[in-house]
C-alpha positions as CSV (number, residue, x, y, z in Angstrom):
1,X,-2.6,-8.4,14.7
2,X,-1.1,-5.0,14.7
3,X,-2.5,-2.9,11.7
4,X,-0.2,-0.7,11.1
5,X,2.5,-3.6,10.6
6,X,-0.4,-5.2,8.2
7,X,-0.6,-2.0,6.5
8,X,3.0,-2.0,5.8
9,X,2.9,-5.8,4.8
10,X,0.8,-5.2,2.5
11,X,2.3,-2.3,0.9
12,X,5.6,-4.1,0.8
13,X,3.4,-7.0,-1.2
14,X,2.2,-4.1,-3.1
15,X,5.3,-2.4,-4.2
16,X,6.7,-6.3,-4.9
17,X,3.7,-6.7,-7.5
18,X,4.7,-2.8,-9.1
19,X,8.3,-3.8,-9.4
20,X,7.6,-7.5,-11.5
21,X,4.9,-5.3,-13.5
22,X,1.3,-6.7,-12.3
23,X,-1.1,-4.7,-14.0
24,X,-3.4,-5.0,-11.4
25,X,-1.1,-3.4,-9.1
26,X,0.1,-0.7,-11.2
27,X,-3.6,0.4,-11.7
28,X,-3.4,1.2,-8.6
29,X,-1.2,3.8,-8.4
30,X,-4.4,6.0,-9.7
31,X,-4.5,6.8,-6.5
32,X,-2.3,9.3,-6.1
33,X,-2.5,12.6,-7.1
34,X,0.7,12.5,-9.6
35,X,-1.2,9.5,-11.2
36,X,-4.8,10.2,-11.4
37,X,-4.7,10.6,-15.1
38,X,-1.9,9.4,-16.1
39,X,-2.2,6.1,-19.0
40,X,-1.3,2.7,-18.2
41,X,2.0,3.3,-20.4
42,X,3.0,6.0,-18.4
43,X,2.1,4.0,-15.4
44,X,3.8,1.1,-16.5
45,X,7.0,3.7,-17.4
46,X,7.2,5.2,-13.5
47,X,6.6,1.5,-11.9
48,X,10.5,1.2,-11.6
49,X,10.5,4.7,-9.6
50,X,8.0,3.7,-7.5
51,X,9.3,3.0,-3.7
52,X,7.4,1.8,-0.6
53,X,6.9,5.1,0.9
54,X,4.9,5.5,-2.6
55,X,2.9,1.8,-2.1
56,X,2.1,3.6,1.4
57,X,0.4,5.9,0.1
58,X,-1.5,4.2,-2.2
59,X,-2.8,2.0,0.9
60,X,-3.3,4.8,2.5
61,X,-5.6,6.5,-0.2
62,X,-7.4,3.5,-0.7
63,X,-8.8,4.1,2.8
64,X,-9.7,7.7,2.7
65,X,-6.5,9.1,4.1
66,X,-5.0,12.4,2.3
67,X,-1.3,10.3,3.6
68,X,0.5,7.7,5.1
69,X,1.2,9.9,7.8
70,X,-2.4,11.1,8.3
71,X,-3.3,7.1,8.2
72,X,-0.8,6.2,11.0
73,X,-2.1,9.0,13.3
74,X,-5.8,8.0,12.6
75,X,-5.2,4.1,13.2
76,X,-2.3,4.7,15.9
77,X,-4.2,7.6,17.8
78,X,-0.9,8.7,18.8
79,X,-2.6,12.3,18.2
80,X,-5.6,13.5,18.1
81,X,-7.6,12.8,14.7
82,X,-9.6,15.6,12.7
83,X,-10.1,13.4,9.7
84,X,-10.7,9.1,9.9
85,X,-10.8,8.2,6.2
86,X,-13.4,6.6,4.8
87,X,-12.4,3.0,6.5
88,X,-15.3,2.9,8.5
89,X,-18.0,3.2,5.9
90,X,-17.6,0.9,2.9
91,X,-20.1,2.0,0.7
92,X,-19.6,-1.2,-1.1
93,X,-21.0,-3.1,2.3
94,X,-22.6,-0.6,4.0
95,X,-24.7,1.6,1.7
96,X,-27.9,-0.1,2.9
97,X,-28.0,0.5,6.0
98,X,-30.1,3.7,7.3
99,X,-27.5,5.9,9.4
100,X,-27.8,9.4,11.4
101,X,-25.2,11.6,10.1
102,X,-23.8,14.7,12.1
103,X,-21.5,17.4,11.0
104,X,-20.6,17.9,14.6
105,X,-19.4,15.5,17.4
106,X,-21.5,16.8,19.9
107,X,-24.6,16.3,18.2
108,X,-23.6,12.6,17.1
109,X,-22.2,12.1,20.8
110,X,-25.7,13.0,22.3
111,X,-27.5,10.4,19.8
112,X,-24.9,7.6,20.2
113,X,-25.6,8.0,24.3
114,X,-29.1,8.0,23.7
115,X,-29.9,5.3,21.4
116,X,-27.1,3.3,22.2
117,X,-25.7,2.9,19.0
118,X,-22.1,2.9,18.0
119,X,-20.1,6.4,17.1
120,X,-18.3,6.2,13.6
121,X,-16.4,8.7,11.7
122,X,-16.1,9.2,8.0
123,X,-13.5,12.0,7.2
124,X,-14.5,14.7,9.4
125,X,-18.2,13.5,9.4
126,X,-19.8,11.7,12.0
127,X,-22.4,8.8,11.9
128,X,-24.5,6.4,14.5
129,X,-25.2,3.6,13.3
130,X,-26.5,0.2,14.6
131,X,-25.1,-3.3,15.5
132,X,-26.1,-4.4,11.7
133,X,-23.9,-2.3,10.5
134,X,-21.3,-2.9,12.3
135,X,-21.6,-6.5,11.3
136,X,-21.3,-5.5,7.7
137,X,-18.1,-3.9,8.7
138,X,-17.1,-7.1,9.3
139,X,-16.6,-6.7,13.4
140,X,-18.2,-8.3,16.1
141,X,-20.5,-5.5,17.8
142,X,-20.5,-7.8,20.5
143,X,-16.7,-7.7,20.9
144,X,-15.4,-6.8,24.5
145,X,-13.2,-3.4,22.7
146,X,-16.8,-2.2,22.1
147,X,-17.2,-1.4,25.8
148,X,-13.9,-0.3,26.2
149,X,-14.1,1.9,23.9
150,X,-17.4,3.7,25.2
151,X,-19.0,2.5,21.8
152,X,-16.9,5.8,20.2
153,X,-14.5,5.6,18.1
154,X,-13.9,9.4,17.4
155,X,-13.3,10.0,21.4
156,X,-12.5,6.2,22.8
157,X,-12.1,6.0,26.4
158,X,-9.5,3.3,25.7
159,X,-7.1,3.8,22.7
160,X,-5.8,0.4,23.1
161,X,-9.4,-0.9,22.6
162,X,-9.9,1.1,19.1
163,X,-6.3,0.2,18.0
164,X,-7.5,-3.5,18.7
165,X,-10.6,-2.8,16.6
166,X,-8.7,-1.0,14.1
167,X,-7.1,-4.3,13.6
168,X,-9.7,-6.7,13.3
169,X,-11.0,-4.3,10.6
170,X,-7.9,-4.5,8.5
171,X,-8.3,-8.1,8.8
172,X,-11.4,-8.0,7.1
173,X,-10.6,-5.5,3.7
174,X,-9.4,-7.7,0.9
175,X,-5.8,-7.8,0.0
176,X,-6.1,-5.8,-2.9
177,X,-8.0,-3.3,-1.2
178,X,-5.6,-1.8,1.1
C-alpha cells in the first residue's frame, strides 16, 4: 500500500461524507483553522464549499501536520523534514509507555545507538522508545524496513524502507481518523 494514495482515498471518502451531510464528517472540519470555532450550523452551511484539497487538510491535521503539503513531504521524504506530526505517537495507544524524549537529534541519535531502541519523531521532538511501543503503534518491530531503516526514522538510511513503514502505519489508524 502506498500511503500517500490511502491518504487521498480517504479524503476523497471524506469529502463524499461532507457533500451528503454526515455529521460525523462535518465535525471534522474542526480541524482547520477557519473552523475551529465555528457551530455545527455554520459547519453544516460551508459543507457545500468544501473541496478535496480542504478534506486534505483535515487528514492532514488529524495527524499533526500544519498541511497537506507539509504531510506529503513528511510521509514521501521527497525533502528533508523539520516537523513529523504527531503520527508516530498516539497518545490514545501509546501514553503508557515510558519514553526518552530529546529536543535535539543528536542527543536522541546517541541513545537510540546505544540502547538499541528505535528513533521516533513527534513534531520537531524526538523520542526512543522500545519494541513495545512500537507494537502499540501497530507495526511489527521485527519488520525487515526496521533494519533498513537504521531503526531511525528522522535520518533513515533507506527512504524506501520508512515510506514502506509509513504505510503499514496508515493501515493501522481507523478510517475516521485520518
Amino acid at each position: 500500500m502506498d500511503a500517500i494514495r490511502e491518504l487521498k482515498t480517504r479524503a476523497e471518502i471524506l469529502h463524499r461524507r461532507i457533500q451528503t451531510n454526515d455529521h460525523r464528517a462535518i465535525g471534522r472540519l474542526r480541524v482547520l483553522p477557519d473552523y475551529r470555532r465555528a457551530s455545527y450550523q455554520h459547519l453544516a452551511a460551508a459543507a457545500s464549499t468544501i473541496q478535496r484539497r480542504d478534506c486534505l487538510s483535515v487528514i492532514a491535521a488529524e495527524l499533526g501536520f500544519a498541511s497537506w503539503p507539509q504531510a506529503k513531504t513528511a510521509i514521501t521524504g521527497e525533502a528533508p523534514v523539520e516537523d513529523f506530526g504527531t503520527m508516530l505517537y498516539p497518545g490514545h495507544r501509546c501514553a503508557g509507555h515510558i519514553n526518552r524524549w530529546y529536543k535535539t537529534y543528536e542527543e536522541a541519535a546517541a541513545d537510540r545507538e546505544s540502547s538499541s531502541g528505535y528513533l521516533l519523531a513527534y513534531k520537531r521532538q524526538y523520542v526512543v522508545v522500545d519494541r513495545y511501543f512500537i507494537e502499540s503503534l501497530g507495526l511489527d518491530p521485527a519488520d525487515p524496513d526496521w533494519d533498513a531503516l537504521g531503526f531511525d526514522w528522522v535520518r533513515p538510511k533507506s527512504i524506501a524502507a520508512r515510506s514502506r513503514l509509513y504505510a503499514k502505519l496508515v493501515a493501522c489508524l481507523p478510517r475516521e481518523a485520518a
